[in-house]
C-alpha positions in Angstrom: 65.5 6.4 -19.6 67.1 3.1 -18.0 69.2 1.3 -20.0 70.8 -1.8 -19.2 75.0 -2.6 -19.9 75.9 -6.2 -20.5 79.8 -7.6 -20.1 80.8 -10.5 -19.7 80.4 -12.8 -23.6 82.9 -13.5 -25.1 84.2 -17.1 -26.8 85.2 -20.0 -24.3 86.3 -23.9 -24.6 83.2 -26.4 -24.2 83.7 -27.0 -20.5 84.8 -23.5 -19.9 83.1 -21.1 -18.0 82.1 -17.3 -18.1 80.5 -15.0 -16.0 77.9 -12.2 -17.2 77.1 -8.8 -15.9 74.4 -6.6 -16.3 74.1 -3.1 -14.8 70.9 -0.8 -14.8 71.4 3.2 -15.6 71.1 5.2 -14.3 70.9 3.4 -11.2 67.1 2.3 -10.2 65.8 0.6 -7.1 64.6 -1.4 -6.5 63.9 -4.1 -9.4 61.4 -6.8 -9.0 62.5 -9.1 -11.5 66.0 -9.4 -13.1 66.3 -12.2 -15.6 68.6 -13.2 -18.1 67.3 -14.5 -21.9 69.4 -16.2 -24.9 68.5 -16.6 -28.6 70.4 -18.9 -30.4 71.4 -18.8 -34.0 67.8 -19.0 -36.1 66.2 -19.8 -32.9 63.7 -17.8 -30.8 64.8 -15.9 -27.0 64.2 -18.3 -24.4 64.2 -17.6 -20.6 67.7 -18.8 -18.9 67.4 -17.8 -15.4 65.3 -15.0 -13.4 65.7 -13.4 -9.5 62.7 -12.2 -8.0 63.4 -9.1 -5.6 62.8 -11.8 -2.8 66.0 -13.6 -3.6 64.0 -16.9 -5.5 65.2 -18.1 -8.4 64.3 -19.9 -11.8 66.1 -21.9 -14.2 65.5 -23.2 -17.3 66.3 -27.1 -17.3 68.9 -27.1 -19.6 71.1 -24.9 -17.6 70.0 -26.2 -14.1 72.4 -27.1 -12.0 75.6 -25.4 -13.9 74.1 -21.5 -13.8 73.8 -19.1 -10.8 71.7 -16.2 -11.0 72.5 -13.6 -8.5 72.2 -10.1 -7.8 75.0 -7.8 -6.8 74.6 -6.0 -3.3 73.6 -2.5 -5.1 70.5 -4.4 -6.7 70.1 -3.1 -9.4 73.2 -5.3 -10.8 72.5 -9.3 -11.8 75.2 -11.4 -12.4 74.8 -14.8 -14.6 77.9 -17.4 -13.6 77.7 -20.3 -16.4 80.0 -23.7 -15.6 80.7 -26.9 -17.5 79.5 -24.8 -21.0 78.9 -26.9 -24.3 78.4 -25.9 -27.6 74.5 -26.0 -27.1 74.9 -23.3 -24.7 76.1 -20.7 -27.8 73.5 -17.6 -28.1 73.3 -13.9 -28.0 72.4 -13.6 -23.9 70.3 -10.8 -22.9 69.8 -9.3 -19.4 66.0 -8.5 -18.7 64.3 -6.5 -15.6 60.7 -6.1 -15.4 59.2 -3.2 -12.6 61.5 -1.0 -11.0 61.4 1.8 -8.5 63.1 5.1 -10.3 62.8 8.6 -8.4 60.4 7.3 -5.3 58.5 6.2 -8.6 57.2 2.8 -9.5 57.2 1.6 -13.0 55.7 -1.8 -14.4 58.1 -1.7 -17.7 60.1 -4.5 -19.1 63.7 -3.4 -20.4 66.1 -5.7 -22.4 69.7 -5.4 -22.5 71.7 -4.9 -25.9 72.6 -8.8 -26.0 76.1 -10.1 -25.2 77.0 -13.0 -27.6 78.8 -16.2 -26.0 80.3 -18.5 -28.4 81.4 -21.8 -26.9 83.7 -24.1 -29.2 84.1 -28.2 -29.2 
């Protein structure tokens, strides 16, 4: 069963930055989509930034322009680097993958991440 492990959250200084991990296990390959989600408090999950296998990326507008999306150079690891954070920017953050390739087998599943909560003070 693949599960995906989150690091990264923690509580930072508006201004501050922090990076986020996510790793797939047991390790798959490869992933078309690799996306990262938040839910703010009371508030419904909201798409932050996606990869497509391709290397293309999507941002949300609020976050454009101070997040980077990548992908490590095993693939199935996506990274989530967040600069010039505000308070606004305070959520549970989860990593997301949709299709992956496990055993010379496809699979058209989503899988969500446990959530990694990111706290950023004024």
């Amino acid at each position: 069963q693949v599960q995906l492990v989150e690091s990264g959250g923690g509580l930072v200084q508006a201004g501050g930055s922090l990076r986020l991990s996510c790793a797939a296990s047991p390790s798959i390959s490869p992933i078309n989509t690799m996306a990262w989600y938040r839910q703010p408090p009371g508030k419904q999950r909201d798409l932050v930034a996606r990869i497509f296998r391709g290397g293309v990326t999507n941002y949300a507008d609020s976050v454009e322009g101070r997040f980077t999306i990548s992908r490590g150079d095993a693939k199935n690891t996506v990274y989530l680097e967040m600069n010039s954070l505000g308070p606004e920017d305070t959520a549970v953050y989860y990593c997301y993958i949709n299709g992956y390739t496990s055993s010379g087998y496809f699979y058209p599943n989503n899988v969500w991440g446990q959530g990694t909560q990111v706290t950023v003070s004024s």
